[in-house]
C-alpha positions in Angstrom: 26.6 -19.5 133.3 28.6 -20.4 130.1 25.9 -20.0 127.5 25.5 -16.2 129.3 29.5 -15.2 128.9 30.0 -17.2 125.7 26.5 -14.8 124.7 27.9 -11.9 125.7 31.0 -12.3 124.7 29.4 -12.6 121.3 27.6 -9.3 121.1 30.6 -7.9 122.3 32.6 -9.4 119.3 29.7 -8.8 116.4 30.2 -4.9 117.8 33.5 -4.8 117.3 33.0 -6.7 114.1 30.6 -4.1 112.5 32.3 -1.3 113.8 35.4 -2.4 112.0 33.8 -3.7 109.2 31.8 -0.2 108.3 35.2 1.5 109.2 36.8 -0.3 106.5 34.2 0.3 104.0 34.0 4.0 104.8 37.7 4.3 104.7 38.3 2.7 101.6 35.0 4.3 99.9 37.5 7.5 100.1 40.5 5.5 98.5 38.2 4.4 96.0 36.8 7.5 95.0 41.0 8.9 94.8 42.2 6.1 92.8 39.4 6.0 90.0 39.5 9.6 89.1 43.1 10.1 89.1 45.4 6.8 88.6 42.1 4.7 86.9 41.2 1.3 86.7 44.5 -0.7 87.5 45.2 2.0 90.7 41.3 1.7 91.8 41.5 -2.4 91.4 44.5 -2.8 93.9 42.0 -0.3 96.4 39.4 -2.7 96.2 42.1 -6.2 96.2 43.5 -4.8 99.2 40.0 -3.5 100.9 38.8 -7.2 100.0 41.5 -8.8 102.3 41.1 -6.2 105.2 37.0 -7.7 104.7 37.6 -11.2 105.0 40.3 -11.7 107.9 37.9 -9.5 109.9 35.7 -12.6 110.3 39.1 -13.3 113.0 37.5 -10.5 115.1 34.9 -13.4 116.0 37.0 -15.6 116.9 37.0 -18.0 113.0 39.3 -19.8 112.2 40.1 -19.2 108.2 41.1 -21.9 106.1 41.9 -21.9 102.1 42.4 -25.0 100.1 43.2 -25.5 96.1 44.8 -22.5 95.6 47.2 -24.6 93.2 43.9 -25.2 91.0 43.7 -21.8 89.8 44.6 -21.9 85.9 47.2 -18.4 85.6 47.0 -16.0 83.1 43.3 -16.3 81.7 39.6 -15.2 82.4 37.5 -17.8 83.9 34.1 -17.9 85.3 33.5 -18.8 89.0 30.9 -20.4 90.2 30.3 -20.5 93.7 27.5 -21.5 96.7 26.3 -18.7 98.7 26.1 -18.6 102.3 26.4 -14.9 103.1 27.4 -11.5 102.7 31.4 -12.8 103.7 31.2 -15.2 100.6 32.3 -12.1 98.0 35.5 -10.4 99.9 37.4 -13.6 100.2 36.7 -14.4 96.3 37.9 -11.4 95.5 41.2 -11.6 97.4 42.5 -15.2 96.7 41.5 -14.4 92.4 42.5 -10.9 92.3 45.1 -12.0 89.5 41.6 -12.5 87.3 40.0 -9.5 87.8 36.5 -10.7 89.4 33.4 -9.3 88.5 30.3 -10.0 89.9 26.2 -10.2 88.4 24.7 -7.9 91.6 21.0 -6.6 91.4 21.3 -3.1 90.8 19.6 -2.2 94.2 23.7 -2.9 95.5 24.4 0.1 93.6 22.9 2.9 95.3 23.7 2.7 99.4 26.3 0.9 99.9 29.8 2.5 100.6 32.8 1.3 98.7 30.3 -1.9 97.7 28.0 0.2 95.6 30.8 2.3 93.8 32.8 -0.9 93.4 29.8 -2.6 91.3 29.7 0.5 89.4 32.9 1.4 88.6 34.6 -1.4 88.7 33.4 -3.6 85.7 31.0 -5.9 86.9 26.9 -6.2 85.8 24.5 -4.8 87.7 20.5 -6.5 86.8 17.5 -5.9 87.5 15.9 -9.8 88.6 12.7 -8.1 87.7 13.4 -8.6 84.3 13.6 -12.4 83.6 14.0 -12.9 80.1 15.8 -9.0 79.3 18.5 -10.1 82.1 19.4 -13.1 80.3 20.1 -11.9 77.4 22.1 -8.6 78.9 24.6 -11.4 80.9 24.7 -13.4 77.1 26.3 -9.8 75.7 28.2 -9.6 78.9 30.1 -12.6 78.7 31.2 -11.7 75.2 33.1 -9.2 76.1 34.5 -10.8 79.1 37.9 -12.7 77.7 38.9 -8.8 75.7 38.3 -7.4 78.7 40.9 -9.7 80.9 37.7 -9.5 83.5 36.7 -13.0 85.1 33.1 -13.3 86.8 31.5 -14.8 89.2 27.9 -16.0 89.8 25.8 -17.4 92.7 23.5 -19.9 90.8 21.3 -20.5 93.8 19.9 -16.7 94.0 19.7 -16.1 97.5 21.8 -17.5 100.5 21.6 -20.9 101.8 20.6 -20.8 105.6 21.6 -24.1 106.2 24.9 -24.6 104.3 22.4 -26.9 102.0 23.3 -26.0 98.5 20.4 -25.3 97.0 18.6 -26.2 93.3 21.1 -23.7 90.8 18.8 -21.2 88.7 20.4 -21.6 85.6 19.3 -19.6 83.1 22.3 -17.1 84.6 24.5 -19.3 84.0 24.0 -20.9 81.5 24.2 -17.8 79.5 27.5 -17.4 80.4 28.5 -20.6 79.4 26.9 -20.0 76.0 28.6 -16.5 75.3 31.5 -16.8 77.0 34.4 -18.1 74.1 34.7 -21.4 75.8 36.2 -20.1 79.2 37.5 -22.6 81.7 34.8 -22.8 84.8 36.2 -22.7 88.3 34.2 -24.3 91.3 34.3 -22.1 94.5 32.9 -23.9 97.6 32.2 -21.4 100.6 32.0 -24.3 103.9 30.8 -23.0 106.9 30.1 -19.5 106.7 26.2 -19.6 106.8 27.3 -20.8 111.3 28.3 -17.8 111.3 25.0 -15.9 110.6 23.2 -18.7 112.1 20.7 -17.5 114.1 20.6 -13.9 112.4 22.9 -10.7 112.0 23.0 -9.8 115.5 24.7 -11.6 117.6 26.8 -13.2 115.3 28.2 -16.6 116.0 31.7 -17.1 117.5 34.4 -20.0 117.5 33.2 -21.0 114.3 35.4 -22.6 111.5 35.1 -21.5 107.7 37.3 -23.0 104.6 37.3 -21.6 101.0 38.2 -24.1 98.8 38.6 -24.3 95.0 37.5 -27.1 92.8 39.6 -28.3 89.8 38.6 -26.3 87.0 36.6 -27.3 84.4 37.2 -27.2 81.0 34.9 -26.8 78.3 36.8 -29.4 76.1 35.8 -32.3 78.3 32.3 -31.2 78.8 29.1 -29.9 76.4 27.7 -26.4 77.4 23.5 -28.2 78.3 25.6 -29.7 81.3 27.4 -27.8 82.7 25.2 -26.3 85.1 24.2 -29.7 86.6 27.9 -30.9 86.6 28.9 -27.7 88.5 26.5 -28.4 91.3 27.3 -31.9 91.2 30.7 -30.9 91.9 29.6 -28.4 94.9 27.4 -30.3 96.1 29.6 -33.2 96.5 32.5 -31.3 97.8 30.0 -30.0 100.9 29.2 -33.4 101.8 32.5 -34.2 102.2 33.4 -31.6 103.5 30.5 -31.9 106.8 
C-alpha cells in the first residue's frame, strides 16, 4: 500500500514538475527574446541568471532536498573553466545560478539550438559554442579558437568531459580531446571542479515518474591553477579530483 501512494504521489509531483518547468521556459523564452533586442547582452544575461534559479529550486516540487557546498572556492573577478560530471538535464541550471558572476557558457551540440524554448535561443544568443560531435577532429580545433577568446570576452565555460550522462552517479572515463583543447588555448585560466551528487536518483528509473524524497548537493572543488600543474594532466587530475570527491561523498 505504500509503494502505491508514495507511486502516485510521484506522478502526481513529476506533473506538476513539468508543467512548471515548461511554464518557466515558455515564460522566460518571451523575456528573453525582450531583453536581447532592446537592452542586449548584460539585460538578456540577468533573464537567463534569474530563469536558471526559478529551474533549479523547481527540483523542490519533488520533494529534494538542495544542498550547495564550496561556494567560498570560487576565485572572483576572472574567467575560469568549469568542469563538471553529468548526471542530467538539472546539472546546467544550477551551474549557471551559483557562477553567474563568470558568465557561463556552455560547448552544446548544435541539435540544442533549434527546439528548445529559452534553452535553444540561450545557446545561441548568449555566447556559448554550439558543435556538431559529428565532426571529431574540425570540433577540436573550433573549441581551441574558442577558448582564445574566452578571457577578452569575460565569458567562463563549462564542459561535461564524460559526453553523455552517467546513469548510475558513476563518473565515467573523461573524453578529453574537449578539454584538453581548452586547457591548451585558454591563456592559462584557473580550472574549477563542479561535482553534481545525486541528481542521476532523481531520473532513476526514467523521465516519467520521476523520483521523489531524494537528496542532491552541488559542490565546488578548490580550483586549480595552472601554475601548480602541466596542461598533459590536467584532464586526469580533474577526474581524479571528481572522482574522488563522489566517493566520499556516497
Amino acid at each position: 500500500m505504500f509503494s502505491l501512494l508514495r507511486s502516485l504521489l510521484a506522478t502526481f509531483l513529476t506533473l506538476i514538475f513539468y508543467f512548471v518547468f515548461g511554464l518557466t521556459l515558455v515564460i522566460f523564452h518571451v523575456f528573453q527574446l525582450i531583453s536581447y533586442y532592446t537592452l542586449g547582452y548584460q539585460a538578456h544575461k540577468k533573464v537567463v541568471d534569474w530563469m536558471n534559479f526559478f529551474l533549479s529550486n523547481e527540483m523542490r516540487l519533488l520533494g529534494t532536498h538542495i544542498a550547495v557546498k564550496g561556494l567560498e572556492n570560487l576565485p572572483e573577478d576572472r574567467s575560469v573553466i568549469i568542469v563538471s560530471n553529468h548526471q542530467s538535464m538539472m546539472d546546467i541550471p544550477p551551474i549557471i545560478w551559483l557562477l553567474r558572476k563568470h558568465h557561463v557558457k556552455f560547448i552544446a551540440k548544435k541539435e540544442l539550438s533549434d527546439w528548445v524554448p529559452s534553452i535553444s535561443f540561450n545557446l545561441k544568443k548568449g555566447g556559448s559554442l554550439l558543435i556538431d560531435r559529428k565532426k571529431g577532429s574540425e570540433t577540436i580545433i573550433q573549441i581551441g579558437e574558442y577558448a582564445e577568446q574566452l578571457k577578452a570576452n569575460g565569458f567562463s565555460i563549462c564542459i561535461f568531459p564524460e559526453g553523455t550522462r552517467s546513469r548510475n552517479g558513476q563518473l565515467k572515463p573523461f573524453k578529453s580531446g574537449g578539454l584538453q583543447a581548452l586547457v591548451d588555448h585558454s591563456e592559462n585560466l584557473p580550472i574549477v571542479p563542479f561535482v553534481v551528487h545525486g541528481n542521476y536518483k532523481v531520473f532513476h528509473k526514467g523521465s516519467f515518474p520521476l523520483q521523489i524524497g531524494q537528496k542532491i548537493t552541488y559542490e565546488i572543488l578548490p580550483t586549480i591553477y595552472r601554475k601548480d600543474i602541466e596542461n598533459k594532466v590536467a584532464a586526469e587530475f580533474v577526474h581524479q579530483q571528481i572522482a574522488t570527491a563522489l566517493d566520499i561523498g556516497k
